[in-house]
C-alpha positions in Angstrom: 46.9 -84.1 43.5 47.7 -86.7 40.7 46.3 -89.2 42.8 43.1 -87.5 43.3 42.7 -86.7 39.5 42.7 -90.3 39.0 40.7 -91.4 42.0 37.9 -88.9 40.1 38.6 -90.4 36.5 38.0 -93.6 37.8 34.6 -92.9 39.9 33.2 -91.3 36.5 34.1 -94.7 34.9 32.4 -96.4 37.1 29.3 -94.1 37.3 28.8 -94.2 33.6 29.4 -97.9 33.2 27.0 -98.3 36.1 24.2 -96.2 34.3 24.1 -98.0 30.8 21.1 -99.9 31.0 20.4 -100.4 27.0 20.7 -102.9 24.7 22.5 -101.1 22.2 25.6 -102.5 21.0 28.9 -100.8 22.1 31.2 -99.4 19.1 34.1 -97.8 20.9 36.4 -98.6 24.1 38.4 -95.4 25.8 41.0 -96.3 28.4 42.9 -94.3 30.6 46.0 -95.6 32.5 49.8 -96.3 32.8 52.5 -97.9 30.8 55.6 -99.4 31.4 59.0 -99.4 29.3 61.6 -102.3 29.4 64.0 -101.0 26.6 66.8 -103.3 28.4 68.1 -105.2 25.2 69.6 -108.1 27.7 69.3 -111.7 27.5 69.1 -112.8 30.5 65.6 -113.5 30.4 64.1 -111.0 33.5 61.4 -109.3 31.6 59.6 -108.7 34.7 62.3 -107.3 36.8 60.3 -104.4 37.3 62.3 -102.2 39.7 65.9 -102.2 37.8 64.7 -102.9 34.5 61.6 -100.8 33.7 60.9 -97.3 33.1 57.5 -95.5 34.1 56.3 -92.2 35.1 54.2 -92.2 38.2 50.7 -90.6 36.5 48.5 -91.5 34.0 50.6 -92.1 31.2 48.6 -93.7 28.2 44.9 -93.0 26.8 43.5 -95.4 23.9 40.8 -95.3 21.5 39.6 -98.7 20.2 37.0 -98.8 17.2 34.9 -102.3 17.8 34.2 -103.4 13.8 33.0 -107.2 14.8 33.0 -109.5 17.9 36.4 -110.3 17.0 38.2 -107.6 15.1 38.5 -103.6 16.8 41.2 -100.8 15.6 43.1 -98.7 18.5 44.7 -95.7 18.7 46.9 -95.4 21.1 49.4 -92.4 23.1 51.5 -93.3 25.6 54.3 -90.6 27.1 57.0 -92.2 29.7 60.7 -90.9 31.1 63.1 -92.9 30.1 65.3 -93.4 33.0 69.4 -93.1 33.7 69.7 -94.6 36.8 67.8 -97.7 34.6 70.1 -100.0 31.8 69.1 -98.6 28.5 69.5 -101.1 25.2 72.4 -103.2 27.5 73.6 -100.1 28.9 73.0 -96.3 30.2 72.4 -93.4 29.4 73.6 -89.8 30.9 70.6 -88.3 31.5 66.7 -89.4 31.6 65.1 -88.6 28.4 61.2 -88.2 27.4 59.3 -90.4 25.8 56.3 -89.8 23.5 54.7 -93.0 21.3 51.7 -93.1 19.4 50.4 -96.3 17.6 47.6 -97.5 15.2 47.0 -101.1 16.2 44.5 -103.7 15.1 43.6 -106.4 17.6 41.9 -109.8 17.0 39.7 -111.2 20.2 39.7 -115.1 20.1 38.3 -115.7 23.7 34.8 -116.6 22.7 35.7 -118.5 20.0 37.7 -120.6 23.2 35.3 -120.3 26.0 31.8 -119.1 27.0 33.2 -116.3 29.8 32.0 -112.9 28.9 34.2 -111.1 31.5 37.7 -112.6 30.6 38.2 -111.3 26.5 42.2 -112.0 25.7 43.3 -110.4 22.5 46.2 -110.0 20.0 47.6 -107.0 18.5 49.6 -106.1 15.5 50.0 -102.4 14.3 52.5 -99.5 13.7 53.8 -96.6 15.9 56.0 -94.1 16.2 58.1 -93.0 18.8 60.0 -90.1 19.9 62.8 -90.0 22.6 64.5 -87.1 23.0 65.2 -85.4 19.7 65.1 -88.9 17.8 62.0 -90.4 16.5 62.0 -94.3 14.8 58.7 -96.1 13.7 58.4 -99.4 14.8 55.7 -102.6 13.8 53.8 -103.7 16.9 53.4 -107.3 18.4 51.7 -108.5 21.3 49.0 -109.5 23.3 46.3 -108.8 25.9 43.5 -109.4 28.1 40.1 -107.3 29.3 38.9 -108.2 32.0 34.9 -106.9 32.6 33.6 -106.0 35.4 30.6 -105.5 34.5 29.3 -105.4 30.6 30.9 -101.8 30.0 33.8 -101.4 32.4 36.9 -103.0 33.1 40.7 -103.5 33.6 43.0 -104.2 30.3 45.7 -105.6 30.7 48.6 -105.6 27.6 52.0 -106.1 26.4 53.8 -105.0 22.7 56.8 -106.0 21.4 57.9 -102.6 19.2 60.7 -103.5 17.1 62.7 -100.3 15.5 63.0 -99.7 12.1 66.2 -97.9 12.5 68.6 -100.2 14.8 70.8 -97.9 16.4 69.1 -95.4 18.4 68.0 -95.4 22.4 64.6 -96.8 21.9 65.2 -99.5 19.0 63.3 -102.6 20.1 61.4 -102.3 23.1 58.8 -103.8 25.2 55.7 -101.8 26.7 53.3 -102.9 29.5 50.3 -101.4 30.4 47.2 -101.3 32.4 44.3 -99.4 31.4 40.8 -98.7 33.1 38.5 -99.1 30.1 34.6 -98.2 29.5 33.1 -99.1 26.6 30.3 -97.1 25.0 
C-alpha cells in the first residue's frame, strides 16, 4: 500500500511538472521523500555503512518547503520523522529499545553551481540553519551544516539529493550530533 501511495505521489509530480509551460518564474520547491539517520558517534570513518550504521523507516519520511528569494539564496522548512533503531550502534553504543524520531528545521541554502558552470540541470547547494529534534521523550536543538545537489529533470522536476551535519546543543542525550541523508523528489512551482 505504501508503495503505491508513493508510486501516485510521484506520477502527480511528474504530470504537473510536465504541464508547466509558462514563463513565470518559480518561487517555491516542495519535496517529498526519505531520510536517513547515522547517529553512530564512531571514528572509524564508515559514514556510508548503510546497513549497520544507519537508521530509516521504510516510507516517505521527510516533506520540505523551500522559499526561492534570488538565483542563489532560498529558505527551507523542513520535517523529517525516522525510528531510531536498537539492533543499530547508537552515539558509539545501543540502545534497548527503538525510539521515534521527529525533527523539524529552518534552513537557508546558498546555490553556487551557476556561478561554476553553465548546466541548468545539475544545481549543488549549501545549507546552514536550526532544528529541533525529538527522540523519545527528549528534545535538543541543534545548528545545521551541510550540503546538496538538485538534479532537474526537466525545468520544474527533479531528484535532491542532501546531507546535514546537526550538532546538539545539549551533549548528552541519544541524538546529540548526528548526520542525516536524504533524497527527495522535488517540483518546483
Amino acid at each position: 500500500m505504501k508503495s503505491l501511495i508513493l508510486l501516485l505521489l510521484s506520477s502527480t509530480f511528474v504530470l504537473v511538472a510536465q504541464e508547466k509551460t509558462t514563463n513565470v518564474k518559480s518561487k517555491w520547491i516542495i519535496g517529498i521523500g526519505a531520510n536517513f539517520i547515522d547517529n553512530t558517534s564512531t571514528k572509524d570513518n564508515q559514514y556510508f555503512n548503510s546497513t549497520n550504521r544507519w537508521n530509516y523507516t521504510p516510507s516517505v519520511s521527510k516533506l520540505s518547503l523551500e522559499r526561492i528569494l534570488s538565483e542563489q539564496f532560498s529558505i527551507e522548512c523542513a520535517l523529517g520523522i525516522n525510528s531510531i533503531s536498537a539492533d543499530k550502534m547508537q552515539n558509539g553504543g545501543s540502545i534497548k529499545e527503538d525510539q521515534k524520531y521527529l525533527g523539524a528545521d529552518l534552513n537557508g541554502k546558498f546555490y553556487f553551481g551557476k556561478a561554476l558552470y553553465k548546466c541548468p540541470a545539475i544545481d549543488p547547494f549549501i545549507v546552514a540553519g536550526f532544528g529541533i529534534n525529538k527522540v523519545g521523550e527528549i528534545t535538543n536543538r541543534t545548528p545545521n551544516y551541510g550540503f546538496g545537489l538538485n538534479l532537474w529533470f526537466n525545468p520544474s522536476f527533479g531528484l535532491r539529493l542532501q546531507t546535514v551535519g546537526k550538532y546538539g546543543i545539549i551533549q548528552n542525550t541519544l541524538m546529540n550530533n548526528h548526520i542525516q541523508h536524504s533524497a527527495e523528489l522535488v517540483l518546483k512551482f
